[in-house]
MARBA-3410 file (N, C-alpha, C, O; in Angstrom, 1 decimal):
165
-24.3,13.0,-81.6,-25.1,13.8,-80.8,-25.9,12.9,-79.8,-26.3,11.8,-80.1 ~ -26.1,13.4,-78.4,-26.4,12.6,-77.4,-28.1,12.7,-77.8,-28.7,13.7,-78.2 ~ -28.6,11.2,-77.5,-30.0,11.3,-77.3,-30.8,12.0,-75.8,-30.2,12.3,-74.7 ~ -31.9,12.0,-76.1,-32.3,12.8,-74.9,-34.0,11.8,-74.9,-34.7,11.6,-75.8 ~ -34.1,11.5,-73.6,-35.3,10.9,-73.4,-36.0,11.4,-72.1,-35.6,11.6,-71.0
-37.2,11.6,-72.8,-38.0,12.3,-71.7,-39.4,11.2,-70.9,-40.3,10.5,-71.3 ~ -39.0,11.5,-69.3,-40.4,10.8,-68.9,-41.2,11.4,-67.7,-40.8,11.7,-66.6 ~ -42.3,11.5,-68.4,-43.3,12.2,-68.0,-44.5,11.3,-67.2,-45.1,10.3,-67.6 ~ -44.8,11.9,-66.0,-45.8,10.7,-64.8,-46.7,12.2,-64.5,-46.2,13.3,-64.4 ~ -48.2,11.7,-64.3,-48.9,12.7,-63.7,-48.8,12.1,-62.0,-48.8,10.9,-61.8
-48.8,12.8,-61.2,-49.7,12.5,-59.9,-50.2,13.2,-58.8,-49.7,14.1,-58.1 ~ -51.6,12.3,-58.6,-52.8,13.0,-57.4,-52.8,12.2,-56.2,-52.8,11.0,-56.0 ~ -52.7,13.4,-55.4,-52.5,13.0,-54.2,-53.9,13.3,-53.5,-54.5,14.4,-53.4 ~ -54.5,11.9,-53.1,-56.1,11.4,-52.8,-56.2,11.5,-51.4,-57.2,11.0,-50.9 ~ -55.0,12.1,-50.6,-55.0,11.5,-49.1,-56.2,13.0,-48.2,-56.8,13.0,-47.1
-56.2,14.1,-49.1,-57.3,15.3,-48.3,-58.0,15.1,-46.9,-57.9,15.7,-45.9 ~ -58.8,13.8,-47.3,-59.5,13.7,-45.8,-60.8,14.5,-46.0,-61.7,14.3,-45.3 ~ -60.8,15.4,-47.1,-62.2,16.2,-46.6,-61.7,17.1,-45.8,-62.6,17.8,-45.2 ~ -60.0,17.6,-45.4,-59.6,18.9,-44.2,-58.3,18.9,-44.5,-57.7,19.7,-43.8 ~ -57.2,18.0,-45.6,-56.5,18.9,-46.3,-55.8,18.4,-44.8,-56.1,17.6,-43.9
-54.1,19.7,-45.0,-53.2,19.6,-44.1,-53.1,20.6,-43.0,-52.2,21.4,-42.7 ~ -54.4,20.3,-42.5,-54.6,21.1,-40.9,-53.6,20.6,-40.0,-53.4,21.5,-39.1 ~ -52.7,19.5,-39.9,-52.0,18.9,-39.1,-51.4,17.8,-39.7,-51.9,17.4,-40.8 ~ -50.0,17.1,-38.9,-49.3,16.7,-39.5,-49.8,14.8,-39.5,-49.2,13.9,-40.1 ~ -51.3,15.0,-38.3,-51.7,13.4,-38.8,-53.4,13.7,-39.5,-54.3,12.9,-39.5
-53.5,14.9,-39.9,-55.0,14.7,-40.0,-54.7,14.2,-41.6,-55.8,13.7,-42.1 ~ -53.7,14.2,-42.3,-54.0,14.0,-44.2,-53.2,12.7,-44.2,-52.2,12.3,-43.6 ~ -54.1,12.2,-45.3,-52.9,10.8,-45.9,-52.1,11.2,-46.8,-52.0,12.3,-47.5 ~ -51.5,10.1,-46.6,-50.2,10.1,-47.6,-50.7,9.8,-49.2,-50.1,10.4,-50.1 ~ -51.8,8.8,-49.5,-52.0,7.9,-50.1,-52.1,9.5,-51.7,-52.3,10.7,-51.8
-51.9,8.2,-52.8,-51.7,9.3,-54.2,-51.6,8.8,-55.0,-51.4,7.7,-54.6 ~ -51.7,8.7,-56.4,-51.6,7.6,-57.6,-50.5,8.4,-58.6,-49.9,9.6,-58.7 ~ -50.5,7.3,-59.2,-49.3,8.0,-60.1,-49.8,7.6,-61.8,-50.4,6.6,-61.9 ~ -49.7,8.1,-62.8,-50.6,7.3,-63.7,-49.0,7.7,-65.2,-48.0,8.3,-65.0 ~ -49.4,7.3,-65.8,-48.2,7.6,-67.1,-48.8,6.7,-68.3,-49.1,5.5,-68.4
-49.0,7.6,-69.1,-49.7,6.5,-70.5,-50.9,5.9,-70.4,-51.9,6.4,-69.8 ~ -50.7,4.7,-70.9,-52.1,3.8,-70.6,-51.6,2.6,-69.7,-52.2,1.6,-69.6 ~ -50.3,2.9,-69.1,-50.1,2.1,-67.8,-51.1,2.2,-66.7,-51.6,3.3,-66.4 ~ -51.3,1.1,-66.1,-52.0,0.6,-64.9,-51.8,1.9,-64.0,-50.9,2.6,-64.3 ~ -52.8,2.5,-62.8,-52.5,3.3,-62.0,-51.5,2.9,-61.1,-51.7,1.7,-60.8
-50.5,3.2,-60.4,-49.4,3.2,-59.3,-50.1,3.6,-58.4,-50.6,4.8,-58.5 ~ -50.4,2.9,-57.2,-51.1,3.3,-56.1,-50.1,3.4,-55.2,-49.6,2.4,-54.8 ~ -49.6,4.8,-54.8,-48.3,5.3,-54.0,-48.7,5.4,-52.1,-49.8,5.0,-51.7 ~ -47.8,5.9,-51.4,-48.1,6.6,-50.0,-46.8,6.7,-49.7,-46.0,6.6,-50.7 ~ -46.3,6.9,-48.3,-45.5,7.2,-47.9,-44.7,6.1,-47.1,-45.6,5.6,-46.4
-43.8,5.5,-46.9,-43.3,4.3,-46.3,-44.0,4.6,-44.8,-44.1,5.7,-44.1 ~ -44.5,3.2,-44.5,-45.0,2.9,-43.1,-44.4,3.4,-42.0,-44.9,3.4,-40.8 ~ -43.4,3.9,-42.2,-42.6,4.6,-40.7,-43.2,5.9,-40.8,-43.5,6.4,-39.7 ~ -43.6,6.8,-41.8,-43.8,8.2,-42.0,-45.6,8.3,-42.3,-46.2,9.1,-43.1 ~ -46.3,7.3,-41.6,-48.1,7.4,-41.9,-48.4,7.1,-43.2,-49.3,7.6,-43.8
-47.4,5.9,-43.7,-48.0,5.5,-44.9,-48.3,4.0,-44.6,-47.8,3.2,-43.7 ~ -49.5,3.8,-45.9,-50.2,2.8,-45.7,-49.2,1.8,-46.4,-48.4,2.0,-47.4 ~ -49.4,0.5,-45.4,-48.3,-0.7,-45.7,-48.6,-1.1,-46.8,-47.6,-1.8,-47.2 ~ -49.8,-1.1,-47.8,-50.3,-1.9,-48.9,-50.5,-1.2,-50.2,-51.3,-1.5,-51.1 ~ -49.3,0.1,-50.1,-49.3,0.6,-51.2,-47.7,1.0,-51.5,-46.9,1.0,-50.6
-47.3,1.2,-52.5,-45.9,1.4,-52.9,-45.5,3.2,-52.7,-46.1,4.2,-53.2 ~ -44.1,3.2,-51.7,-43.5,4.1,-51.2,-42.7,4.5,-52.3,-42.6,3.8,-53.3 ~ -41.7,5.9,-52.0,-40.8,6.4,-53.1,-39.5,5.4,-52.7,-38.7,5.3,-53.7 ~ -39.2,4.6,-51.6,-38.2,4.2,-51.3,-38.3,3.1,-52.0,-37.3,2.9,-52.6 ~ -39.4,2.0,-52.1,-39.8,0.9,-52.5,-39.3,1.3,-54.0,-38.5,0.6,-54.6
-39.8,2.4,-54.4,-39.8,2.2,-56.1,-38.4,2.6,-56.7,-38.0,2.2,-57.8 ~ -37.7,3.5,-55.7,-36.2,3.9,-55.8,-35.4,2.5,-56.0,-34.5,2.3,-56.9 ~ -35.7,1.4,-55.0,-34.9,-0.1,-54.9,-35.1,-0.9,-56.2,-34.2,-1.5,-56.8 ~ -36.8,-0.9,-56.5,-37.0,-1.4,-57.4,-36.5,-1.2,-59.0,-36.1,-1.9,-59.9 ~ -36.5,0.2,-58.8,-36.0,0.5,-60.3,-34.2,0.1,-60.4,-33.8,-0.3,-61.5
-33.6,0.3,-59.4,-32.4,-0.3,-59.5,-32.1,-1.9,-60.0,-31.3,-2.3,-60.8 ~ -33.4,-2.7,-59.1,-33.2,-3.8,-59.6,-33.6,-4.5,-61.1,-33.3,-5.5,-61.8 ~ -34.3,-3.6,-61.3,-35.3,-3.7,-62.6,-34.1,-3.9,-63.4,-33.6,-4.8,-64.0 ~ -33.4,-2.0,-63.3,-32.6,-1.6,-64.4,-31.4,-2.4,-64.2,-30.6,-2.0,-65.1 ~ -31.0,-3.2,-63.5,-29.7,-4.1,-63.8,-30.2,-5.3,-64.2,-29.3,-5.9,-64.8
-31.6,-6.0,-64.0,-31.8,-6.8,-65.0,-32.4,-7.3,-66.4,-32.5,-8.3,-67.0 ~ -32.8,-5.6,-66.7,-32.9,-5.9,-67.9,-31.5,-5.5,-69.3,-31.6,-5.6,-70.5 ~ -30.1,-4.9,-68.3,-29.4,-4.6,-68.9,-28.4,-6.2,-69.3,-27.9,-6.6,-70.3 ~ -28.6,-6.6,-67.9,-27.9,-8.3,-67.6,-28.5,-9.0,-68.7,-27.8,-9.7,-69.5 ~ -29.9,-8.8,-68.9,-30.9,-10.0,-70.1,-30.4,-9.2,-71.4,-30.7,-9.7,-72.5
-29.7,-8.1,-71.3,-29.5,-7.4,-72.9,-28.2,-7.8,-73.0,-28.0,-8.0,-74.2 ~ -27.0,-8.0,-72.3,-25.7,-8.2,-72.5,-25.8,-9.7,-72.4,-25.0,-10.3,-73.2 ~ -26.7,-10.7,-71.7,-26.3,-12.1,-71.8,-26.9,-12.3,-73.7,-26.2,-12.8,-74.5 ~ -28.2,-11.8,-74.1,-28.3,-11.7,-75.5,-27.2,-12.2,-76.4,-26.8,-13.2,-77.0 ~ -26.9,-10.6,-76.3,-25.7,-10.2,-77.6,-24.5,-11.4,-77.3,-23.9,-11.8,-78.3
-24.1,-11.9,-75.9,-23.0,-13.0,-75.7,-23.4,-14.2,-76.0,-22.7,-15.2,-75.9 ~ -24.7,-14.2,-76.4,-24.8,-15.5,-76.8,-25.1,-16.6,-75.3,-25.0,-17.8,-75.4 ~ -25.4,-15.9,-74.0,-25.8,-16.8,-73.2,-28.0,-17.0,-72.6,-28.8,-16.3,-72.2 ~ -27.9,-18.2,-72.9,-29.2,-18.5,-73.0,-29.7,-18.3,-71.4,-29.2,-19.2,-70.7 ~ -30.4,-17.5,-70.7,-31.0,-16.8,-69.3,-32.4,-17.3,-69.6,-33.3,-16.9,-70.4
-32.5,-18.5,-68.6,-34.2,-19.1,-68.4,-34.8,-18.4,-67.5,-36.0,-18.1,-67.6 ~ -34.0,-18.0,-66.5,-35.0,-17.2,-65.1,-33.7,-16.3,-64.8,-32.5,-16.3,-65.1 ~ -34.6,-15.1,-63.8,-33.9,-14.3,-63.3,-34.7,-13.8,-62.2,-35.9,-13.7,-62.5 ~ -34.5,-13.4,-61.0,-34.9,-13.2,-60.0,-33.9,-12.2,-58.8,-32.7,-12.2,-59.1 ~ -34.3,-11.5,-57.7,-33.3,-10.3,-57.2,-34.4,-10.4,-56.2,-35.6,-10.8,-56.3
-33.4,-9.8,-54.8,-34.0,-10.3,-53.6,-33.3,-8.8,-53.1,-32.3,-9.0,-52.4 ~ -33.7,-7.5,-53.6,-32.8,-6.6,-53.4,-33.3,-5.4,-52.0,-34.3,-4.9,-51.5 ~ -31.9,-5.3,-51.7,-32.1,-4.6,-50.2,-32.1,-3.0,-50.0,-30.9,-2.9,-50.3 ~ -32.5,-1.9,-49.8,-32.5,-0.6,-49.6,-31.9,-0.2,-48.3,-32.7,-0.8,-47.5 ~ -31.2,0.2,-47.8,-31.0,0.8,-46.5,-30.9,2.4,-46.8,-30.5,3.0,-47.9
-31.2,3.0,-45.7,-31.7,4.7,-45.7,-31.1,4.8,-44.4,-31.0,4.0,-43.5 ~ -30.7,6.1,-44.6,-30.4,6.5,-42.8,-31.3,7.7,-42.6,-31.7,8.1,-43.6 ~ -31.7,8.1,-41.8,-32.8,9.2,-40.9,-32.1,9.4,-39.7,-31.8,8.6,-38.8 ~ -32.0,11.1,-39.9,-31.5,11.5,-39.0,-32.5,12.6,-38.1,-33.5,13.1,-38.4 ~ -31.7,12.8,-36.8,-33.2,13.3,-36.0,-34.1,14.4,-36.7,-35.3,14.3,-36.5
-33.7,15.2,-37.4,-34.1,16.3,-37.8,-35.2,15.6,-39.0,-35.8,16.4,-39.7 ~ -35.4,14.1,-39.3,-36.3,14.0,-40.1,-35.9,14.0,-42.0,-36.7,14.2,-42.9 ~ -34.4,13.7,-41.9,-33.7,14.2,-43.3,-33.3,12.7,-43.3,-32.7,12.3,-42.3 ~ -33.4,12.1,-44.3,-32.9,10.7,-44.9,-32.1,10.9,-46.0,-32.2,11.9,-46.7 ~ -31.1,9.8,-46.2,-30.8,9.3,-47.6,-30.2,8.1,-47.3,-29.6,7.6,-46.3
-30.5,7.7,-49.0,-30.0,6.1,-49.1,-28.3,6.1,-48.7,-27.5,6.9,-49.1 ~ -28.1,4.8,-47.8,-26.8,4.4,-48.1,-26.4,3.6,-48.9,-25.4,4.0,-49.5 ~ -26.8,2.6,-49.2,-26.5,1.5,-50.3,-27.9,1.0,-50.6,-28.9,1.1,-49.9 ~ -27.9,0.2,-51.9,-28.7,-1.0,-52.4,-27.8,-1.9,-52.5,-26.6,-1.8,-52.9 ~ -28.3,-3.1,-52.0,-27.4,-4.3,-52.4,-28.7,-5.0,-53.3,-29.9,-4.9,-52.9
-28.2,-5.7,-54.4,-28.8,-6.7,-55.3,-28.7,-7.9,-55.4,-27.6,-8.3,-55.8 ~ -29.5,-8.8,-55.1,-28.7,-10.5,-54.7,-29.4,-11.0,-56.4,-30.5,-11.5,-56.3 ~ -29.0,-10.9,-57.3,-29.3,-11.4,-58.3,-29.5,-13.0,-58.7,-28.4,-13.3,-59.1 ~ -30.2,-14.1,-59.0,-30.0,-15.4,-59.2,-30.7,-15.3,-60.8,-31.7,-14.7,-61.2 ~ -29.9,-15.8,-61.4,-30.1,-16.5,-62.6,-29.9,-17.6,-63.2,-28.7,-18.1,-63.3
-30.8,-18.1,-63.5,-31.1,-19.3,-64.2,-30.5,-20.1,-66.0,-30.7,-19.7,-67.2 ~ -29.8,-21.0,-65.7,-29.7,-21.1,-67.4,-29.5,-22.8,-67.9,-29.1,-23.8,-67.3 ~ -29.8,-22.8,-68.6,-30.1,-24.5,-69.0,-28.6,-24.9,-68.9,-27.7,-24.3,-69.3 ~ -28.5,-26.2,-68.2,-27.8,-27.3,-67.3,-26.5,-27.5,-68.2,-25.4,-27.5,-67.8 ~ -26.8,-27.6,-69.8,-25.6,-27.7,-70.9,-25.4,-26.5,-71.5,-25.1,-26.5,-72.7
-25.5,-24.8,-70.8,-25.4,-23.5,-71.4,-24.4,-23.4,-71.3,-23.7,-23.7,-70.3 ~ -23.8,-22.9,-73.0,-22.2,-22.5,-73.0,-22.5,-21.5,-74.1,-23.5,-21.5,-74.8 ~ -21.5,-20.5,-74.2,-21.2,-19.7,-75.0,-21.0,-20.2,-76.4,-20.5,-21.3,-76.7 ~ -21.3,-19.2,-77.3,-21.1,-19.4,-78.8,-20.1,-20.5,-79.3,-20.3,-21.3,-80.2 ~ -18.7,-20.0,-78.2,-17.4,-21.1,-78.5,-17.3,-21.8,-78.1,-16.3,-22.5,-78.1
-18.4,-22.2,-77.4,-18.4,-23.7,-76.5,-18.2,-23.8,-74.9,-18.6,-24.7,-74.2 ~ -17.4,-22.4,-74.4,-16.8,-22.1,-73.4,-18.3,-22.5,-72.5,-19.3,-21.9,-72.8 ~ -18.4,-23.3,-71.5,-19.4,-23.5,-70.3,-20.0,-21.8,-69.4,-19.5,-21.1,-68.6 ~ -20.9,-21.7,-69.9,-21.5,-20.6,-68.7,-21.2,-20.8,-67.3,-21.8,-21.8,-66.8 ~ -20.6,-20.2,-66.7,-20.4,-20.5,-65.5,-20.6,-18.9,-64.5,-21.1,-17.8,-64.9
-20.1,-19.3,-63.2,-20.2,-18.1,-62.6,-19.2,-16.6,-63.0,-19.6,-15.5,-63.3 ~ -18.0,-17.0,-62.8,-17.3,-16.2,-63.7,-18.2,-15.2,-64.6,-18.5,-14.0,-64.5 ~ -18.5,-16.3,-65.8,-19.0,-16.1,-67.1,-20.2,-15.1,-66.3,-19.8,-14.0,-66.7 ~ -21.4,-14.9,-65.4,-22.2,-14.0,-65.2,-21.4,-12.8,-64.2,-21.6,-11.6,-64.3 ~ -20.7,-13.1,-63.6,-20.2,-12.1,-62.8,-19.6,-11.4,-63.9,-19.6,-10.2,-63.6
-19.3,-11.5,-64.7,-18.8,-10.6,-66.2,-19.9,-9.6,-66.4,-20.0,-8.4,-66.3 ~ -20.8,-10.6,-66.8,-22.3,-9.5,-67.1,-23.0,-8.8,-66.2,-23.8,-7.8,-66.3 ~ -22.6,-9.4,-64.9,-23.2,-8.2,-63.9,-22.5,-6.4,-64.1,-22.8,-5.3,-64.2 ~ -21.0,-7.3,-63.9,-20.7,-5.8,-63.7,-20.8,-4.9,-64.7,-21.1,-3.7,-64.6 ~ -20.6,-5.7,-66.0,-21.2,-4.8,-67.5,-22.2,-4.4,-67.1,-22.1,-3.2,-67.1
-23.3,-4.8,-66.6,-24.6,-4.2,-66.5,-24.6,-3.4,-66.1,-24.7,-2.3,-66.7 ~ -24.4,-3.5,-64.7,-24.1,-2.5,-63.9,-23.4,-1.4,-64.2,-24.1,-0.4,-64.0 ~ -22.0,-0.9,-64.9,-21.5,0.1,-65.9,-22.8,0.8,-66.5,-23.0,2.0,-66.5 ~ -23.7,-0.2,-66.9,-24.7,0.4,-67.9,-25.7,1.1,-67.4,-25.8,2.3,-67.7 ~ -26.4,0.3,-66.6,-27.7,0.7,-65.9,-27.5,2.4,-65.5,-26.7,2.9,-64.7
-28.7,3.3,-66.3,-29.3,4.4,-66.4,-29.0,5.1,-64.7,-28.3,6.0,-64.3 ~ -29.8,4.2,-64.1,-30.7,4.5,-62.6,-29.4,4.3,-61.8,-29.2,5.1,-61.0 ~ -28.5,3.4,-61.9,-27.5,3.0,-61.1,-26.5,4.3,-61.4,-26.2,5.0,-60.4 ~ -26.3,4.5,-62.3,-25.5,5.5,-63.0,-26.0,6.9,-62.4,-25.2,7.8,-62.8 ~ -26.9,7.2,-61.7,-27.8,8.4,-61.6,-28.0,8.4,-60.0,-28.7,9.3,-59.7
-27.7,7.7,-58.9,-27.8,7.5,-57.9,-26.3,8.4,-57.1,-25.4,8.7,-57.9 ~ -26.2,8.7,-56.0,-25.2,9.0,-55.1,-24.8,8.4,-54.2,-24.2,8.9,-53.3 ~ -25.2,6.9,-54.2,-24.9,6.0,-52.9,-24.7,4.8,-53.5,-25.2,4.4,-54.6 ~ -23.9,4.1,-52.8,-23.3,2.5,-53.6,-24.5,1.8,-54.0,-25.6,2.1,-53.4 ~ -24.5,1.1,-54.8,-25.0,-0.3,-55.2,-24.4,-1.1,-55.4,-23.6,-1.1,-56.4
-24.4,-2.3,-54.4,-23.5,-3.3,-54.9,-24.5,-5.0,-55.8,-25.6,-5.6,-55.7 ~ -23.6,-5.1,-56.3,-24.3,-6.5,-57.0,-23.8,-7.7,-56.5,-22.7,-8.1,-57.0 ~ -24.6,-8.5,-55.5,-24.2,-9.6,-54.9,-24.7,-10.9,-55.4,-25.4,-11.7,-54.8 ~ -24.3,-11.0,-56.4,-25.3,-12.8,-57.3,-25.4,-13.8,-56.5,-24.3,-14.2,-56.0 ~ -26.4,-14.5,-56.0,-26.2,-15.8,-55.9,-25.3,-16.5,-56.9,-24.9,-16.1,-58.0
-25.1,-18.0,-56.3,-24.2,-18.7,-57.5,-25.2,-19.4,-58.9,-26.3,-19.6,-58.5 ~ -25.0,-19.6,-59.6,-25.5,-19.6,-61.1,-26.4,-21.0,-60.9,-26.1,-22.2,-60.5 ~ -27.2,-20.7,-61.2,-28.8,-21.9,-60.9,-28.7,-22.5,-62.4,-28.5,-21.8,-63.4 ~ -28.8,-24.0,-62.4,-28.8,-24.5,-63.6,-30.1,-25.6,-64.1,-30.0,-26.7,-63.5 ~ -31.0,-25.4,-64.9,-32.3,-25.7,-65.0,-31.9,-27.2,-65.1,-32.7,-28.1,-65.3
END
């Protein structure tokens, strides 16, 4: 029987002004997002649509969660294979199209993934960690990843080549 997981976020939207949505510049965007006893998420609207640049957008957190959810699937399949991961890092890209009418959607994420692993890292059988050897785990990951799986627009995973401590 399939599991079912539920996740639940409250959020207030702080942008009122004291006059609310009399017009389409008198309100902010700005809003928090809160879940558990996690830290507040201080949200707005991406800087092109009157959001403030120093708070996190739905688009920012849409990219983010992709990158997140392929690296913590990558840190769960190098595990179980027996490859030792010192660092991991992702330099990942969003593109959106907007069209006149004011209607977007994502076209792709691309993921530039680098990971790290000590200089004599070899698998269980001895076999050398190499690029190969992660380009394996990407795309497993990728298969895996929830959010990637749940999207309608490509994600591609573009690794840098394999960083060796």
């Amino acid at each position: 029987m399939p599991q079912l997981h539920t996740y639940t976020v409250d959020l207030n939207w702080t942008g009122a002004r004291g006059h609310g949505t009399t017009s389409y510049t008198s309100y902010g965007r700005d809003h928090e997002v809160r879940a558990g006893e996690r830290p507040v998420l201080l949200g707005t609207s991406d800087p092109h649509f009157r959001g403030s640049p120093d708070r996190w957008s739905p688009e920012d957190l849409l990219v983010t969660s992709l990158s997140q959810c392929q690296m913590m699937w990558l840190l769960h399949l190098a595990a179980r294979d027996g490859v030792a991961v010192l660092g991991y890092s992702d330099r990942a890209t969003g593109t959106m199209r907007v069209s006149g009418a004011s209607q977007g959607q994502f076209q792709e994420v691309v993921l530039h993934p680098r990971v790290v692993v000590a200089a004599d890292a070899t698998l269980p059988d001895g076999t050398p960690v190499d690029d190969e050897v992660l380009a394996h785990l990407h795309r497993e990951a990728a298969e895996h990843c929830f959010i990637m799986r749940s999207v309608n627009f490509a994600v591609r995973v573009q690794p840098t080549p394999l960083v060796r401590a």
